[in-house]
N, C-alpha and C positions, 0 to 999 in steps of 0.2 A: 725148551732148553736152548740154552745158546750153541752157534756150529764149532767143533774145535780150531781154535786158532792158528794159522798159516805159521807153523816154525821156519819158515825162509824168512818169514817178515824182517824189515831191519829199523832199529830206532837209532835215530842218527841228530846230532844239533843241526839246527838250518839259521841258514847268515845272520836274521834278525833275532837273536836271543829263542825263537822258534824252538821247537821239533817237527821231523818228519818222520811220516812211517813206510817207506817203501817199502811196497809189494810186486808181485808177480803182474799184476792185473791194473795197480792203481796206486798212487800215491796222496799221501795225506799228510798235506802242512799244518800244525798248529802255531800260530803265533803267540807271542808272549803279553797279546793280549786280550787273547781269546777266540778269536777267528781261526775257523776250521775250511780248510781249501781241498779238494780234491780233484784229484787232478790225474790224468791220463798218463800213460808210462813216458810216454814222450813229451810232460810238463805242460801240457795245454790244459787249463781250467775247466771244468765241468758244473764246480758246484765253488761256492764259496757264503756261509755260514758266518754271520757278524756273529758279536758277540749278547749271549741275550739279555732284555732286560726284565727284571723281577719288580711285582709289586707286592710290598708284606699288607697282609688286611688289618684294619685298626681294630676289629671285635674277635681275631684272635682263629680265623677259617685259613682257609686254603691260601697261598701264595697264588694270584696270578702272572702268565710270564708272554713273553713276546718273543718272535726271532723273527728278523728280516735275514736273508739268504738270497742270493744271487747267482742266476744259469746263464750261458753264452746267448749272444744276439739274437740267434739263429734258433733256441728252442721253442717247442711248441710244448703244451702239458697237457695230461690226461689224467686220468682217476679220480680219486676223493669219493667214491663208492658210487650210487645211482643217481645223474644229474640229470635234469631234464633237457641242457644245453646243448648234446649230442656228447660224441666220445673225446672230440677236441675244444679244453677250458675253455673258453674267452676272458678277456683280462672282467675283472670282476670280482666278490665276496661270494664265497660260499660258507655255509654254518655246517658245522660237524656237529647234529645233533638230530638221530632219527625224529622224524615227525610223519602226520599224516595228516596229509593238508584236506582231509575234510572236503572235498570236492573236486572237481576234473580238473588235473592241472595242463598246464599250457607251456611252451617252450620259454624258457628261464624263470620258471619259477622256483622257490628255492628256500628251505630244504625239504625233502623227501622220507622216503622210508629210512632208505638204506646210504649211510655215510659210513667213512673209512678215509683217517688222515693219512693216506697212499699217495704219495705224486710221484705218476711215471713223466718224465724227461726223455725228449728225445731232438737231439741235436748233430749237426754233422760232425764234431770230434767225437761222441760217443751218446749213448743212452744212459740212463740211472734211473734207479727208482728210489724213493726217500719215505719211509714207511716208520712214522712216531709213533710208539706204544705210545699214547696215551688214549684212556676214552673217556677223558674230562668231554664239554661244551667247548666249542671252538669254533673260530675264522680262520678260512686261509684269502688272501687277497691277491690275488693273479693278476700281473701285467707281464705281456710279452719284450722283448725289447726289439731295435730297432739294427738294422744293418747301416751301416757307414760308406757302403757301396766302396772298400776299398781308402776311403778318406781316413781313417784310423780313429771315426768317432765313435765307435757302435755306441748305444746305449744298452747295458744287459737288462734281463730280462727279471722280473723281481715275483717273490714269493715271500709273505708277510706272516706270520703264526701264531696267532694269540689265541690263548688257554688261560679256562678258567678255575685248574687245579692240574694235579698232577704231575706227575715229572716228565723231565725234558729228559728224555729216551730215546734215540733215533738211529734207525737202520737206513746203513746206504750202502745200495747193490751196483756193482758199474759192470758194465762187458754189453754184449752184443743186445738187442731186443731178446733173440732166445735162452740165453745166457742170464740175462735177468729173472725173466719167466720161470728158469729154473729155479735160481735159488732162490725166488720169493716160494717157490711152492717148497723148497727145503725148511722153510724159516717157517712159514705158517701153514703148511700142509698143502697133499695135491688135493684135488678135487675126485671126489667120493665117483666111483663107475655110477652109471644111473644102473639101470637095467635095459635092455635091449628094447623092450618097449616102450620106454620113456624117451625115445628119441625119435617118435611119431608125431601124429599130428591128432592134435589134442583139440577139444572142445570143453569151453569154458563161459561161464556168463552166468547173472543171476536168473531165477526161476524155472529151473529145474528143478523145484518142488514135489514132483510127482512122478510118481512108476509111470506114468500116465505120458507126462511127458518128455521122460527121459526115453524112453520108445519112439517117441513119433520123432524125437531128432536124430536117435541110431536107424529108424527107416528110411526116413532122409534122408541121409548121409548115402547109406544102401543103392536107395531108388536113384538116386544123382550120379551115383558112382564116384561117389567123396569118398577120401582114404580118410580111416577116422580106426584110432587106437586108445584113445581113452576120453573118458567124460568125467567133468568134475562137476563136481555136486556143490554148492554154496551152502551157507547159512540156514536156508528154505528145508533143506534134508531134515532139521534138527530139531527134535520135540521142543516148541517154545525158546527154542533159537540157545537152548542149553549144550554146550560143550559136551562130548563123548556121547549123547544121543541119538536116536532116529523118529522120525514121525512114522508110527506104529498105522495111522491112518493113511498117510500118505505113500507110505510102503511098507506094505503089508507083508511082503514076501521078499525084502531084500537079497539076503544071499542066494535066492532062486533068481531073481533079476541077476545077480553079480555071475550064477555062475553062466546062465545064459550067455551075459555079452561076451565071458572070457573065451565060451568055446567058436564065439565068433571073431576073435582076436582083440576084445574091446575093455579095456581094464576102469574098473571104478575108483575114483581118487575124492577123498573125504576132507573137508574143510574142518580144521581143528583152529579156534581164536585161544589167545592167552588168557580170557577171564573168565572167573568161575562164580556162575551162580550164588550171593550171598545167600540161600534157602535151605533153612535147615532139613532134610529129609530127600535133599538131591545127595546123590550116591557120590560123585565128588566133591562136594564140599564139605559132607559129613568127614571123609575119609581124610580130605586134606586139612582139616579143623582139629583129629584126632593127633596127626603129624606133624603140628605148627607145623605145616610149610607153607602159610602164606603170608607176606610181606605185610611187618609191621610199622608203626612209625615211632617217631622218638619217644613217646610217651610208651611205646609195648603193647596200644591199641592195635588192631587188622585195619590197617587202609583199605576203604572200601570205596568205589567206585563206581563209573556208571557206564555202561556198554551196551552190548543192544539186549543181551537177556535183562537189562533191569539192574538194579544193585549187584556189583560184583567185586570180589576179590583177587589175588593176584599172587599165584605160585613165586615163591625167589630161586628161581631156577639158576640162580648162582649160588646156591646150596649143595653139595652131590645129593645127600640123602633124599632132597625134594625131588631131583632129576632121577633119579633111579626110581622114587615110585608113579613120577607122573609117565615113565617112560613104558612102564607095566600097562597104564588106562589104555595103551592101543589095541590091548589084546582084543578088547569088545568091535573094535572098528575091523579088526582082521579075520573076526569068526565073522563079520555082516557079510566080507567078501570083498573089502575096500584092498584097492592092490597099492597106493601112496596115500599120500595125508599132504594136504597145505597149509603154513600158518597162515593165519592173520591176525589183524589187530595187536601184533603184537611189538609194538615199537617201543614200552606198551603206550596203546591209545585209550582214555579214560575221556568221558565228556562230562566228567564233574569238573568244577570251579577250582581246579588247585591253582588257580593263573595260567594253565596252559593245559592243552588237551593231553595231558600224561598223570603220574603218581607225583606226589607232592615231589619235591626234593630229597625234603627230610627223612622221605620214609628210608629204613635200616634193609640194610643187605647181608648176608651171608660172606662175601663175596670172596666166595673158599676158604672160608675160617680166618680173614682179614679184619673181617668188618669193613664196613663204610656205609655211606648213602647212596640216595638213588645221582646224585651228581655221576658219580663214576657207575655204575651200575646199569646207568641209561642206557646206552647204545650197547653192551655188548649184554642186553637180556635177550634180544630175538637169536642170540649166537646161542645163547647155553639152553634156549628152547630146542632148539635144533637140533643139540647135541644130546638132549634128553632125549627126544624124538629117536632118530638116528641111530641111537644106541639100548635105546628100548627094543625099536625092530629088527636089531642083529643081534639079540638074544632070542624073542617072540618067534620070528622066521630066520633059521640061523642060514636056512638051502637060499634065499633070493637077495641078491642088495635090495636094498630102502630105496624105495624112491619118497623123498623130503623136498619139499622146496619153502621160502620162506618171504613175507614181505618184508620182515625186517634181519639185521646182522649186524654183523661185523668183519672185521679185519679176522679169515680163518673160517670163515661161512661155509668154505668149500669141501672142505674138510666131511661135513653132512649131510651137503645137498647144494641146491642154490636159487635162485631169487629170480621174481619175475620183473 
C-alpha cells in the first residue's frame, strides 16, 4: 500500500512553465519538460531526474527505458542489494538481476544472488534513498562526481538506469540517514525479530553429513571453549540431495541428536533448495504435480531443470495457493527437531542450457493472479520463497519466530528473514 499523502503538501506553478510540490521535509520541481528535482527545504538540489528515454520493441514485447539522474558533488552511493565491491559503489555497472556465479567470487565481481534497485545517497545537504519498483533485468552505472574545491565547477555525481521492461515507478525518501531507514522500513516492511538464538554464533559449511560428524564439531566447539549456538546442516543431510528429506542412514536418530544439542543451548538449522525432484513417487513432487504448482512455460509444458538432485522442477511461489502448501512441507523439518531452515539455490539456479544458469524466460508466472514471465518474476522468486517459508512457520510453530534466512530476495526480504 502506498503511505497516505501529506495534506500540508502544496502544488504551486514554478517560474519555468514547471510545477512544484512543497513539502514539510522536501521540495519537488517538475519542469515542463520532464525533469524531476528535489530538493532540500532550503532549495539546495539533492537529486535531479532527466527526463526518461523509452525504446518501443519492433516484435511487439516489453518497452525498454533508460533514466540518467544526477546527485551533488559530494555524494557517495550504497545499496543495489548484495555487491561484492563493499558497502560503498564505485563508479561502475552493476546488473540487477540475481545470479549465482557458479564459483568463489572475488572483490568486484558482478552480479550476485541478491540485487535490489535501492540507491542510498548520502551527501552533505542531506541523505535520500531512491528505491524503483521495478524487477525487470537492469543496469545501474555509477560515477561519483567531483568538487570544484570552491571554483564553482563541481562536476555532479551520475546514476544511469536502464530496464528491460517494466514501469518507471520510483520512491524517494529524503531526511536524516535514520529518518530514511525509517520510512524505507514503513514502505517495504521492518525486519522480522530473529529469535534470541539466532543472534549467536553459528557454524556453517559443507560435510556435515553425519550424526557422526555433527558431534565431533559440537565437541569441539565444547573442548575449545568455542561459543557455538547453532549448526547448519547442508545439502549432505538429505536423502539423495532431495528437498524436505533426511539420510535415514546417516542420521538415524535425528530428532534425538536435535533434542540433545537444544538442551545444550545448540539449535539445528536445515538447508531447504528451490528445486523439486522431477521423480514420480517422491512425496513432493507427487504432491506438487497434483497442485500444478510448478512453473510452466509458454507452451503449458512443467519446465524442467537441472540442480544437483538431477532433473528438477520449480514451485511458482508467486502463486499464494503454491506458497501456502509449500509452506505446510516444513512440518516434516520441524517434528526432525530443525529449529531454522535456509534457502538456496534459489535465485532460481538451474544448470540446464536455457542460455543462462536460471528458467528460460519464457516460462509463465502466477505473479498474484497478473500473469507474466520469468523476466519479471526473476528476482523477486527468492522473496515469495521466503515468504512462504516464514509464514508457513508462523502457523506450524505459532509460540517461536522463524528463523528464515535466504540466498536470494528482493526488495522487502526482511520482512521474513534475511540473507547471507
Amino acid at each position: 500500500r502506498c503511505p497516505e499523502p501529506d495534506p500540508r503538501a502544496v502544488l504551486e506553478p514554478d517560474k519555468d512553465g514547471g510545477w512544484r510540490v512543497v513539502a514539510e521535509r522536501v521540495t519537488v520541481a517538475v519542469s515542463r519538460y520532464g525533469a524531476v528535482e528535489v530538493r532540500t527545504p532550503g532549495g539546495v538540489p539533492l537529486r535531479r531526474d532527466l527526463p526518461p528515454r523509452w525504446w518501443e520493441p519492433v516484435s511487439g514485447g516489453p518497452a525498454r527505458w533508460m533514466q540518467r539522474s544526477e546527485v551533488a558533488a559530494d555524494a557517495r552511493f550504497f545499496g543495489l542489494g548484495g555487491r561484492s565491491s563493499g558497502p560503498r559503489l564505485r563508479d561502475g555497472g552493476y546488473r540487477l538481476w540475481n545470479t549465482d556465479p557458479g564459483r568463489a567470487f572475488g572483490p568486484g565481481d558482478d552480479p550476485l544472488y541478491l540485487t535490489m534497485p535501492v540507491q542510498w545517497v548520502v551527501a552533505d545537504a542531506g541523505t535520500h534513498l531512491v528505491f524503483h519498483d521495478n524487477s525487470w533485468d537492469g543496469t545501474v552505472t555509477l560515477r561519483e562526481g567531483t568538487e570544484g574545491a570552491g571554483s564553482g565547477h563541481d562536476r555532479p555525481g551520475v546514476s544511469v538506469l536502464r530496464m528491460d521492461g517494466g514501469p518507471l515507478r520510483c520512491w524517494v525518501v529524503v531526511g536524516t540517514p535514520a529518518r530514511v531507514a525509517h520510512v524505507w522500513a514503513s514502505l517495504t516492511g521492518a525486519a522480522a525479530l530473529p529469535p534470541a538464538w539466532a543472534l549467536g554464533h553459528h557454524h556453517a559449511g559443507r560435510g556435515l553429513g553425519s550424526e557422526q560428524e555433527v558431534r565431533r564439531i559440537v565437541a569441539g566447539c565444547q573442548e575449545h571453549d568455542l561459543p557455538l549456538d547453532a549448526v547448519h546442516l547442508d545439502i549432505d543431510h538429505h536423502d539423495a540431495h532431495q528437498v524436505f528429506t533426511v539420510d535415514s542412514d546417516r542420521f538415524p536418530k535425528l530428532p534425538v541428536l536435535a533434542e540433545e544439542l537444544r538442551r545444550d543451548g545448540i539449535r539445528l538449522v536445515s538447508m531447504v533448495g528451490a528445486a523439486v525432484p522431477a521423480v514420480p513417487g517422491n512425496a513432493v513432487y507427487d504432491a506438487g504435480a497434483d497442485r500444478d504448482a510448478f512453473v510452466r512455460d509458454a507452451s503449458g509444458e512443467v519446465v524442467r531443470g537441472v540442480v544437483r538432485p538431477g532433473e528438477t522442477v520449480f514451485p511458482d511461489f508467486t502463486h499464494a495457493r503454491v506458497r501456502q502448501w509449500w509452506g505446510g512441507l516444513y512440518r516434516g523439518g520441524v517434528a526432525q527437531g530443525f529449529s531454522g531452515f535456509w534457502h538456496d539455490m534459489n535465485e532460481p539456479t538451474s544448470f540446464a542450457a536455457f542460455g543462462e544458469t536460471t528458467l528460460p524466460r519464457s516460462a509463465r508466472h502466477a505473479l498474484e493472479g497478473r500473469g507474466g514471465d520469468h523476466r519479471e518474476a526473476h528476482n523477486v522468486y527468492g522473496l515469495c520463497m521466503a515468504r512462504a517459508a516464514y509464514e508457513g512457520l508462523r502457523e506450524l510453530v505459532p509460540d517461536e519466530r522463524p528463523f528464515v534466512f535466504s540466498r536470494s530476495g528482493w526488495a522487502g526480504l526482511q520482512r521474513y528473514g534475511g540473507t547471507w
